[in-house]
C-alpha positions in Angstrom: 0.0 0.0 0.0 1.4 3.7 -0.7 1.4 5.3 2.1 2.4 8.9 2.7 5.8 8.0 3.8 6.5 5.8 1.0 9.5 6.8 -1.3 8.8 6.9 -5.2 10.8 5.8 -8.0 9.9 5.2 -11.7 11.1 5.0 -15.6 10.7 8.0 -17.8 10.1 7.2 -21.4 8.0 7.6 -24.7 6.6 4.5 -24.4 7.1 2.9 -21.3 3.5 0.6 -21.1 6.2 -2.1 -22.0 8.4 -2.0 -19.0 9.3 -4.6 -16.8 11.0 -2.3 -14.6 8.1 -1.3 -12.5 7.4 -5.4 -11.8 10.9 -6.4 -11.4 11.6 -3.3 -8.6 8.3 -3.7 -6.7 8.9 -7.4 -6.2 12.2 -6.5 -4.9 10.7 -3.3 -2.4 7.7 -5.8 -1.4 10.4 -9.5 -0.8 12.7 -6.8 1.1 9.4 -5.4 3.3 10.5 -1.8 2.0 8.3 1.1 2.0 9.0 1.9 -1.7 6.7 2.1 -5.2 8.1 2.1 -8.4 5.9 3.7 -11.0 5.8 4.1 -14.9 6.3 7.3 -16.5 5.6 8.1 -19.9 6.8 11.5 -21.0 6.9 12.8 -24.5 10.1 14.1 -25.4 8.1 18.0 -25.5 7.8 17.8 -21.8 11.1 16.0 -20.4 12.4 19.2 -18.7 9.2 19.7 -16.9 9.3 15.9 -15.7 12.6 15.7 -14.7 12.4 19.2 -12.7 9.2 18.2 -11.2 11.2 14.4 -10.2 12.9 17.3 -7.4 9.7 19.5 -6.6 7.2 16.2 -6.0 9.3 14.3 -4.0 10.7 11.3 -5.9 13.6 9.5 -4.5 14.5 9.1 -8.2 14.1 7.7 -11.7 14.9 5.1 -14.4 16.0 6.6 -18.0 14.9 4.7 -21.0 14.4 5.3 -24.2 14.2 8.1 -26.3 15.3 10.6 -23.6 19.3 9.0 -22.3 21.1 11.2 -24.0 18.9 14.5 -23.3 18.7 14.0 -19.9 22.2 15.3 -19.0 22.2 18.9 -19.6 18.9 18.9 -17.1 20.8 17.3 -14.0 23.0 19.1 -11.5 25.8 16.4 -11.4 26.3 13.6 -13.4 28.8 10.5 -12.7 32.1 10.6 -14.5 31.1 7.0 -16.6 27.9 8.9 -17.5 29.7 12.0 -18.9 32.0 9.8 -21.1 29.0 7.6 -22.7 26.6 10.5 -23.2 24.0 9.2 -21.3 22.0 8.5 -18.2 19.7 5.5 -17.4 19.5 6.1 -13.8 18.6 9.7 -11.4 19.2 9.9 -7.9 17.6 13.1 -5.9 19.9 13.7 -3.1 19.4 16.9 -1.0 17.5 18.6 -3.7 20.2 18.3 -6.7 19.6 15.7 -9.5 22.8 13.0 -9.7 22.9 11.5 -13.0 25.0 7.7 -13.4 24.7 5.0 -16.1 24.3 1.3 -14.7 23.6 -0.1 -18.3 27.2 -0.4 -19.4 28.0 -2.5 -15.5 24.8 -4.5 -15.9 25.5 -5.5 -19.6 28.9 -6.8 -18.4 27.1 -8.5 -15.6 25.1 -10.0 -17.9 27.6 -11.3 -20.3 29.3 -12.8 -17.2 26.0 -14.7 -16.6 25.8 -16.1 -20.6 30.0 -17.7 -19.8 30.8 -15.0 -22.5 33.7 -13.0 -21.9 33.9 -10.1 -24.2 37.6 -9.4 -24.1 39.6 -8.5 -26.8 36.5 -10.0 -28.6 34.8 -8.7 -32.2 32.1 -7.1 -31.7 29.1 -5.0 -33.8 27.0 -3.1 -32.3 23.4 -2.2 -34.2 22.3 1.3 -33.2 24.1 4.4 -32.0 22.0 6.0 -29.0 21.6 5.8 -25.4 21.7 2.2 -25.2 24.4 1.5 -28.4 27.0 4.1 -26.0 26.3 2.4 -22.9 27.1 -1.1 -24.7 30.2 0.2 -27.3 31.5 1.8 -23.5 31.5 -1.5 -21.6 33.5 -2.9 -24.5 36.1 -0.6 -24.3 36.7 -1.6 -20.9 37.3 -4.9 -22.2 39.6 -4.3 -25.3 36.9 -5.1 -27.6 37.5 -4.6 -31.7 34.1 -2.4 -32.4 32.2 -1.7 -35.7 29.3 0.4 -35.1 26.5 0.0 -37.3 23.4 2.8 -37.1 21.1 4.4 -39.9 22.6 8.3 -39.0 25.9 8.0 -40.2 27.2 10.7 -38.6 26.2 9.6 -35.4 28.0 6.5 -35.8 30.7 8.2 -36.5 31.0 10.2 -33.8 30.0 7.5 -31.3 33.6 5.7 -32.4 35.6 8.9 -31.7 33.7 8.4 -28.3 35.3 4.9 -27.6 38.4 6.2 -28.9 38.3 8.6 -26.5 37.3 6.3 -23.7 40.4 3.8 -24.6 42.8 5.2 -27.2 44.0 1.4 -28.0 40.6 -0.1 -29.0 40.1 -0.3 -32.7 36.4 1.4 -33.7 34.8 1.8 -36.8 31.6 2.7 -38.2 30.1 1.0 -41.5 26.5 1.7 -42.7 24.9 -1.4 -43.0 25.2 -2.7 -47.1 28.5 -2.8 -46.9 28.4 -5.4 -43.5 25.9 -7.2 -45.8 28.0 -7.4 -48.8 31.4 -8.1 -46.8 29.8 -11.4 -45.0 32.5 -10.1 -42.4 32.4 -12.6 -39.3 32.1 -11.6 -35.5 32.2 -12.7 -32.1 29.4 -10.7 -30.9 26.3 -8.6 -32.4 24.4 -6.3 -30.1 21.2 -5.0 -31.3 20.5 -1.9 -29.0 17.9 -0.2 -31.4 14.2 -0.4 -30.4 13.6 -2.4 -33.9 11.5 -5.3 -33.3 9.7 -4.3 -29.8 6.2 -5.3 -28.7 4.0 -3.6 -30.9 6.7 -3.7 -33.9 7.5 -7.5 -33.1 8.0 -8.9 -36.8 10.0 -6.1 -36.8 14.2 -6.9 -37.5 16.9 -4.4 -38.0 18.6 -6.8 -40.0 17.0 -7.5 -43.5 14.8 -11.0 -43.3 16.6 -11.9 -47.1 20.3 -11.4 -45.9 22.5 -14.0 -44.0 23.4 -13.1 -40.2 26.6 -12.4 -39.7 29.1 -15.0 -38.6 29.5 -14.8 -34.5 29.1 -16.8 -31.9 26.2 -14.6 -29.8 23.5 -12.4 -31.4 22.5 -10.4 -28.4 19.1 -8.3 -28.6 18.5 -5.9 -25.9 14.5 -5.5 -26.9 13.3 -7.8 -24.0 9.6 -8.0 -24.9 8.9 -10.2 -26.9 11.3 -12.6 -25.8 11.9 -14.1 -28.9 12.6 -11.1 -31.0 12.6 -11.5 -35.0 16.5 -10.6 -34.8 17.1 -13.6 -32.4 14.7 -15.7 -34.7 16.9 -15.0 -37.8 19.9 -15.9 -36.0 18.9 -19.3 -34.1 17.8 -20.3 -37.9 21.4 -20.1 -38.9 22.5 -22.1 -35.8 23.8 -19.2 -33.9 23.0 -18.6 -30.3 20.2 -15.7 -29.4 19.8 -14.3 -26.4 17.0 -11.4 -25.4 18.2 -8.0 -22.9 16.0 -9.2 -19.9 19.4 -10.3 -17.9 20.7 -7.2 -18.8 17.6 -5.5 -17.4 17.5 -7.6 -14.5 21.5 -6.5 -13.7 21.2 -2.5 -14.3 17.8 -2.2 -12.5 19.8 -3.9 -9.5 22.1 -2.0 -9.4 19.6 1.4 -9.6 18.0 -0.2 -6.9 21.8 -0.3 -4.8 22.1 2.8 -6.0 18.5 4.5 -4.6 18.7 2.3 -1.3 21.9 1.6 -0.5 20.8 -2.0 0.0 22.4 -5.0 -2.5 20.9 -5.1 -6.0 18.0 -8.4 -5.0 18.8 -10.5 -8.9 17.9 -13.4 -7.1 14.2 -12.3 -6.2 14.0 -10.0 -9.8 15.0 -12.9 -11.7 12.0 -14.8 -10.3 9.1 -12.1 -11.9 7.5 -13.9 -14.4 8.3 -11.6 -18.4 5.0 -11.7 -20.4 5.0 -13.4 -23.5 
């Protein structure tokens, strides 16, 4: 029951009717006998400032970032965590003593994830689909393993400029960007492909952001970050070629424990989140 002395968190986002956030957190706050709520939040992107001001004048304890507002959040927060400010974006707010604290637990809970799967990304080959929020968060945890990174989104500029960002981040990685044709036509092989565009999500779910007529790429894990359904198209396409597919729920399950750490001060609960049941 919310109470009047119940703290209030949530996930800003244009949609957000999809989340699993609000179930996975709420079974954590209600296991853990915590006077917490965790609510959805959908904002337009017209009206972000006045929702993430009004985070600070209503009393939330904090927020979730998702998609398409991770990389416009920043300039509205008062401090932002040092990983944050190097991948351009922020998936997780923090109201402390009136200021808004920015940080980024995507990039730790897609390593976490990873860990979970027995794939160890070092020094691997990887391509990442996309080049927002989400595709910085992922091409950053990479760098911190000495990944070789080809970034592969429809703004080619943006692309490019997201590999001067992992250059920047760790000046020995090698990073490219290659528009998407060319991948087709080279049949290059990988170790890794990350999908971290919204392509293929609930409503869009015959949806793939890789053509149905062209061969997957080579790799040994095709990893889709779109959680619902959770068997995407993309993950379909690859498991037809005999390649392994796995769907972002572990990776949700990872960063929203370690928002919850971070809004508590209590140990991320995976154990009880991994236990909500996903809808089909």
């Amino acid at each position: 029951m919310v109470k009047g002395t119940t703290n209030v968190v949530g996930v800003i986002g244009w949609p957000v009717a999809h989340s699993l956030s609000p179930s996975l957190h709420n079974a954590a706050f209600e296991a853990l006998g915590l006077d917490w709520t965790y609510v959805p939040l959908p904002v337009a992107p017209a009206h972000l400032d006045e929702a993430i001001t009004g985070l600070r004048g209503i009393g939330f304890r904090g927020a979730n970032v998702t998609v398409p507002h991770k990389e416009r959040v920043l300039p509205l927060l008062d401090d932002v965590s040092p990983e944050a400010l190097q991948i351009g974006a922020v998936n997780t707010i923090v109201v402390r003593d009136g200021r808004l604290y920015g940080d980024n637990t995507d990039w730790s809970g897609f390593l976490d994830s990873l860990a979970d799967m027995d794939f160890d990304p070092a020094t691997c080959k990887a391509l990442i689909l996309g080049s927002g929020g989400s595709a910085r968060a992922i091409a950053f945890a990479l760098a911190q393993r000495d990944a070789r990174i080809t970034i592969c989104g429809r703004n080619q500029s943006t692309a490019a400029s997201l590999t001067e960002c992992i250059r920047s981040v760790n000046s020995n990685v090698e990073a490219a960007s290659r528009p998407l044709q060319e991948l087709i036509a080279s049949n290059d092989g990988f170790d890794l492909v990350v999908n971290t565009t919204p392509v293929g999500m609930h409503s869009g779910k015959h949806d793939s952001p890789w053509p149905r007529d062209a061969a997957m790429p080579r790799c040994r894990l095709v990893y889709d970050l779109v959680y619902n359904p959770p068997s995407t198209r993309l993950m379909q396409q690859a498991r037809a070629q005999g390649i392994r597919a796995e769907n972002g729920l572990s990776m949700l399950i990872y960063q929203a424990a370690r928002s919850f750490s971070t809004w508590t001060g209590l140990p991320g609960p995976v154990d009880i989140m991994k236990q909500v049941p996903v809808p089909c």
